[in-house]
C-alpha positions in Angstrom: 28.6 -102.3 -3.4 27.1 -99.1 -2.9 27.6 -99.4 1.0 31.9 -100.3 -0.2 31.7 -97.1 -2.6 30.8 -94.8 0.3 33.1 -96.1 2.5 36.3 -95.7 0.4 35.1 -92.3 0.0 34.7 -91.5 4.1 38.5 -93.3 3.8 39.4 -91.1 1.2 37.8 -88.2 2.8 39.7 -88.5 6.3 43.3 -89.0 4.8 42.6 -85.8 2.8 42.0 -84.0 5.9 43.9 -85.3 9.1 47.1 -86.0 6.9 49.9 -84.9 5.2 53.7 -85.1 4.4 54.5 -84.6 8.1 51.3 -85.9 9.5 49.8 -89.8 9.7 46.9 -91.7 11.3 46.6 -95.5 12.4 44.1 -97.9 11.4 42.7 -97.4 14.7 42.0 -94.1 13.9 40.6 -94.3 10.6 38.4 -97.0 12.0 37.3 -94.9 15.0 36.1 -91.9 12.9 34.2 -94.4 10.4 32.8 -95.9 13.3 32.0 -92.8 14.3 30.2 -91.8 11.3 28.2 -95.3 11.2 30.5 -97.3 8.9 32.1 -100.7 11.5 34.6 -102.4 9.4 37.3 -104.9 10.0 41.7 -103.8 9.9 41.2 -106.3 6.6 38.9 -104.3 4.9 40.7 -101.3 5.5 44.0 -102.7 4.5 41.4 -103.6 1.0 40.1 -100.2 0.8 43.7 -98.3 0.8 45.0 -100.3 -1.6 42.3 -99.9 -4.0 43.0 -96.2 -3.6 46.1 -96.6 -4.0 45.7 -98.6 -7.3 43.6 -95.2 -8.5 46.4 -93.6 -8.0 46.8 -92.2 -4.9 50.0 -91.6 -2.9 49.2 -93.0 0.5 52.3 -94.1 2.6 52.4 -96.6 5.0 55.4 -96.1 7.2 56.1 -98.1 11.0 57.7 -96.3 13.8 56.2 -97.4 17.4 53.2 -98.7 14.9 52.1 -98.3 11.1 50.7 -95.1 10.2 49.3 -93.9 6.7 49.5 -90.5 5.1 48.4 -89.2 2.1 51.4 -87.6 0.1 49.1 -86.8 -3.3 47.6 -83.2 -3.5 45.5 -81.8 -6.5 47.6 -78.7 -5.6 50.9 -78.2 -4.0 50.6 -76.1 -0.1 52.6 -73.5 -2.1 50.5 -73.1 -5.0 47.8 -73.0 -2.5 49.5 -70.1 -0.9 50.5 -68.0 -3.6 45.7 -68.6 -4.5 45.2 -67.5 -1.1 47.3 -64.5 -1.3 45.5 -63.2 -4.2 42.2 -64.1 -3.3 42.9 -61.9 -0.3 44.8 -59.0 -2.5 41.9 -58.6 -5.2 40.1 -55.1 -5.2 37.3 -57.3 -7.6 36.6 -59.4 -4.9 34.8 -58.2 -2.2 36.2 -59.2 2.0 33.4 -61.3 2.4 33.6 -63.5 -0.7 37.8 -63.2 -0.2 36.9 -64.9 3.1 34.8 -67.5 1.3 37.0 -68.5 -1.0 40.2 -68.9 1.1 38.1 -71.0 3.5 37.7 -73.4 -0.1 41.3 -73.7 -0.5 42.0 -74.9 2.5 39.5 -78.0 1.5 42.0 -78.7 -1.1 44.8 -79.5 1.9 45.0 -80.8 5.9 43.6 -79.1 8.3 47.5 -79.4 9.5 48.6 -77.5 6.9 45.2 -74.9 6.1 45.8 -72.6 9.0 48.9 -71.8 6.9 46.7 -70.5 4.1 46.2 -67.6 6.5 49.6 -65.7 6.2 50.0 -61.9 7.7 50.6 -60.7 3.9 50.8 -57.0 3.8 48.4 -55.9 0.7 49.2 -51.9 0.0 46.8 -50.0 -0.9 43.9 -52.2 -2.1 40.5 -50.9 -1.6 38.5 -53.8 -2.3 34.6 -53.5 -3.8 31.7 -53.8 -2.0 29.5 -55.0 -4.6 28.4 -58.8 -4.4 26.9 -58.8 -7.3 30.0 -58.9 -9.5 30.4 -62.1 -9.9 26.8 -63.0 -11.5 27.4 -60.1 -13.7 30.9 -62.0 -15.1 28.8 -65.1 -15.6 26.2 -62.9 -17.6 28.6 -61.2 -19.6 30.3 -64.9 -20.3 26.9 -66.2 -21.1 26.2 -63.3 -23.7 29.0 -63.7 -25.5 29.4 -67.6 -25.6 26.1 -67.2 -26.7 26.0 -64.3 -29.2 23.6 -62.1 -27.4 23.2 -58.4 -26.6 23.8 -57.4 -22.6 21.6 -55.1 -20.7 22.6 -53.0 -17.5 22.6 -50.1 -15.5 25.9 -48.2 -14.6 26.6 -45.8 -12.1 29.1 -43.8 -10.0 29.6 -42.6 -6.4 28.9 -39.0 -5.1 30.7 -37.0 -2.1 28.8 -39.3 0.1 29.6 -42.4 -1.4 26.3 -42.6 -2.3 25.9 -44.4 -5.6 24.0 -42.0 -8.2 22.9 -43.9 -11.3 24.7 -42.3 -14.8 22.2 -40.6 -17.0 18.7 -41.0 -14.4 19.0 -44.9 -14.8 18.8 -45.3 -18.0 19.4 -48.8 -19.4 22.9 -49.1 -21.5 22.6 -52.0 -24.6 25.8 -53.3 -25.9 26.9 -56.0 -27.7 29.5 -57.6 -25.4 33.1 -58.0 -26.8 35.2 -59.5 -24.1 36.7 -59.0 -20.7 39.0 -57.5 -19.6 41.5 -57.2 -16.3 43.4 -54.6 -15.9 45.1 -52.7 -13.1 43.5 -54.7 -10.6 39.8 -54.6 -12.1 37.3 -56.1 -14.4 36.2 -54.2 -17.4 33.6 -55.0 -20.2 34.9 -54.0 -23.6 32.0 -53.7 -25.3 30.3 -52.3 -28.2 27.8 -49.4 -27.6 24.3 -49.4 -28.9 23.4 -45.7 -28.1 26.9 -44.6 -28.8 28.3 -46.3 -32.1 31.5 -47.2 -30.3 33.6 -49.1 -28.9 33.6 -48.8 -25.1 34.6 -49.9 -21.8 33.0 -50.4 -18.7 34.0 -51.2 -15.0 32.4 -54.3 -14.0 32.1 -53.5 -10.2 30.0 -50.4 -11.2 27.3 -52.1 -13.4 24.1 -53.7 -11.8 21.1 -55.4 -13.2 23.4 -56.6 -15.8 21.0 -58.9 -17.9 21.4 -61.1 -21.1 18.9 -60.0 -24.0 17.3 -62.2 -26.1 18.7 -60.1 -29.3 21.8 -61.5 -31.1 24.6 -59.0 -31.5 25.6 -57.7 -34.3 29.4 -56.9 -34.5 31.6 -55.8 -37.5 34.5 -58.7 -37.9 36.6 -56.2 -36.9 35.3 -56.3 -33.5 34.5 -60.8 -33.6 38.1 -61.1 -35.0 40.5 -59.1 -33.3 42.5 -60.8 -30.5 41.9 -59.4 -26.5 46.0 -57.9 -26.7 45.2 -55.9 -29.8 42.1 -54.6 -28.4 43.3 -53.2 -25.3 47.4 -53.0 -25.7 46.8 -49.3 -27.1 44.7 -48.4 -24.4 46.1 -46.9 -20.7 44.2 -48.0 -17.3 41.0 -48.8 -20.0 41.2 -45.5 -21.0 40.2 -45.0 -24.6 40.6 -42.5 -27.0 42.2 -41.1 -30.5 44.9 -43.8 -32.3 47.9 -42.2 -32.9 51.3 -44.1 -34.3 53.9 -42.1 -31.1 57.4 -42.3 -31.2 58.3 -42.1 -27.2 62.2 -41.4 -26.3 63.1 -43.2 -22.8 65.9 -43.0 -20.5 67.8 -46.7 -20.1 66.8 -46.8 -16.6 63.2 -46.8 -17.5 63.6 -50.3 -19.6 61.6 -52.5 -17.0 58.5 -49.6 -16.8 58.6 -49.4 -20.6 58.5 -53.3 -20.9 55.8 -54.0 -18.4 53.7 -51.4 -20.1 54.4 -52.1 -23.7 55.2 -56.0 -23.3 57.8 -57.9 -25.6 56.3 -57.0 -29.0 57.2 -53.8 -28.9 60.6 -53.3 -30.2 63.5 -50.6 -28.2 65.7 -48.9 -30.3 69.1 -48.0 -28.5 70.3 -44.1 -28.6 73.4 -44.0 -26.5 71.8 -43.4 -23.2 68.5 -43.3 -24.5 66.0 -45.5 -26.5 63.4 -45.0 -28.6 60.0 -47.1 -28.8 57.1 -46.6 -31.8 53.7 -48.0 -31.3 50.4 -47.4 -31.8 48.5 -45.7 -29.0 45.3 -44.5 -27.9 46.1 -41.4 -26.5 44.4 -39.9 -23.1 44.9 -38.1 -20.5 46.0 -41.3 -18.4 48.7 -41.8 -21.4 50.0 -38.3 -21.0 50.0 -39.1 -17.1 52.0 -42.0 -17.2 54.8 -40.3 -19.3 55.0 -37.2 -17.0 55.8 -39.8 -14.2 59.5 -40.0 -15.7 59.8 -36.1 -15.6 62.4 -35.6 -17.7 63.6 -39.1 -18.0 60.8 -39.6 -21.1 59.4 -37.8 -23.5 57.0 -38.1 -27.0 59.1 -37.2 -30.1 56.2 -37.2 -32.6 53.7 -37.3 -34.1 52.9 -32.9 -33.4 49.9 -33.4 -33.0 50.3 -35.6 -29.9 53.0 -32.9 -28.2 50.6 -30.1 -28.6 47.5 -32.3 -26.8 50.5 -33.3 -23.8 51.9 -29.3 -23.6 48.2 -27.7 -23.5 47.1 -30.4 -20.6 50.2 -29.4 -18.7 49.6 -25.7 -19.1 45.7 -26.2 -18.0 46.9 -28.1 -15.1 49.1 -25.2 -14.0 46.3 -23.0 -14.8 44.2 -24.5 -12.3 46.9 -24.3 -9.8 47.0 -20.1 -10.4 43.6 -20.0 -10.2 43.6 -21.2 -6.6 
C-alpha cells in the first residue's frame, strides 16, 4: 500500500510539472520517468492511479490526437495570479535580491516548467532600493511570536552613516517595548510598538532592527493600545511619522480627489465647495504631513486649526532660511 501511495504521488508529481493547459504527456512517458525513478508499472495501473486522482479531485484530461495524452488542467493558483506574486516578490524594498530570487524560484513549483520561465517577466520596478538585511524575516516571526504570545520584545536599532556604515543608535543600547502590531507602509515594515524607556507609543523600521529577541516578561499595555484596531492606529500618521493630534480642516482642489482618497481612504468624508473641497480628520501632524500638502502648491491648503498653520508657515520660512544661508 505504501509502495501504491508513493507512486500516485511520483504520478502526481510529474503531471504537475511537464503539463499544462497547452502541454500533455503519454503513458509512455509517465511510465519512462517512473521507471526511471525505480517505480515499473503496467499501462493498467496507470490508467488506476489517474483515475483515483482524478476522483480526489483533480482535473487531468485525457485527450487523443495521433495517441492519448494526459494533462493536468487543476492549479492551486492560476499562471496570472502567479505572475502578479512574482512581480511583487521582485518589486519589495523589504525583501532583500537574494531572498526575491528565492522565492520566485517557489512559485514556479506551484506551475509547469512550460509555463515558470514566464514567472520571469522584464517588469520595470522604479525606484526600489531593496534592503540588504537577511535577517528581517526572523525578526517578523519574533515580533509575531511576542505578540501572539503577550511578551515584551528586545532589540537593537541603528542607522547608516556617510559610508553606509551602520552605526548603532544610542552606543548599542538595547530598546524594550511591548510590541503592538505591524505595520506596512510605503513599501516597508514597521513595528508600532510601545516604548519602555520612553513612555510612548512609537515606531520602528523593521529592516533597521537586529538581535530582535522575545523576552520572557509579559507586556503590559493600557486597553487603549490591546483594543484599538491597526487603521486607527496608524491612519493619523504620514510615512510612520508620529507626532501631536490635531482635528485639521484641509481645503483641496477637485483635481486632487484620487491623492486625497488614497491618503485618507473612504471613511473620510469630502465636502464640495464649487471647485474646491473640504476634508476634516484627525491627524498626527509632522513635518512629512506638512510635506505632503506642499506637494499640491497652491492646489491645497490647511484652513484650521491656527495652531497647525503657524507650525506649516514657520517650517517653510526655516526652509528658505537655510537656503539664504547657503
Amino acid at each position: 500500500m505504501a509502495d501504491n501511495k508513493a507512486r500516485i504521488l511520483h504520478l502526481l508529481h510529474f503531471l504537475e510539472q511537464y503539463t499544462d493547459e497547452d502541454n500533455g504527456v503519454t503513458l509512455e512517458r509517465i511510465s519512462d520517468y517512473l521507471a526511471g525513478i525505480g517505480i515499473k508499472v503496467e499501462r493498467k495501473t496507470l490508467y488506476n492511479d489517474i483515475g483515483i486522482l482524478k476522483n480526489c479531485g483533480y482535473d487531468i484530461l485525457c485527450e487523443k490526437d495521433k495517441q492519448f495524452t494526459y494533462r493536468l488542467l487543476s492549479r492551486t493558483f492560476e499562471l496570472a495570479e502567479l505572475k502578479l506574486l512574482a512581480d511583487t516578490v521582485s518589486a519589495s524594498r523589504f525583501i532583500t535580491n537574494k531572498k526575491s530570487r528565492e522565492l520566485v524560484k517557489k512559485l514556479e513549483s506551484l506551475t509547469s516548467s512550460f509555463k515558470a520561465k514566464e514567472l520571469h517577466r522584464q517588469t520595470s520596478v522604479v525606484n526600489v532600493t531593496k534592503t540588504e538585511n537577511e535577517r528581517i524575516y526572523y525578526s517578523i516571526d519574533a515580533i509575531h511570536r511576542a505578540i501572539e504570545e503577550n511578551r515584551r520584545l528586545t532589540f537593537k536599532y541603528f542607522d547608516y552613516d556617510v559610508h553606509r556604515q551602520k552605526v548603532l543608535r544610542h552606543g548599542g543600547e538595547l530598546y524594550e517595548v511591548d510590541p503592538i502590531s505591524l505595520v506596512y507602509c510605503d513599501e516597508n515594515y514597521y513595528l508600532v510598538a510601545f516604548s519602555i524607556k520612553n513612555k510612548d507609543k512609537r515606531n520602528y523600521r523593521i529592516d533597521c532592527m537586529e538581535m530582535v529577541t522575545v523576552a520572557e516578561q509579559e507586556r503590559e499595555l493600557d486597553d487603549e493600545y490591546l483594543n484599538v484596531s491597526q487603521t486607527e492606529l496608524t491612519g493619523m500618521q504620514f510615512s510612520m511619522y508620529g507626532g501631536n493630534r490635531y482635528t485639521v480642516e484641509m481645503s483641496f482642489d477637485n483635481s486632487l480627489v484620487r491623492n486625497v482618497n488614497d491618503r485618507f481612504g473612504s471613511s473620510v468624508s469630502f465636502i464640495p465647495d464649487g471647485k474646491c473641497f473640504t476634508v476634516v480628520t484627525d491627524v498626527e501632524v509632522s513635518r512629512t504631513f506638512f510635506s505632503w500638502i506642499f506637494q499640491f502648491g497652491g492646489k491645497a491648503k490647511i484652513v484650521s486649526p491656527p495652531d497647525v498653520i503657524e507650525q506649516y508657515h514657520k517650517m517653510l520660512a526655516e526652509s528658505l532660511d537655510s537656503l539664504d544661508e547657503k
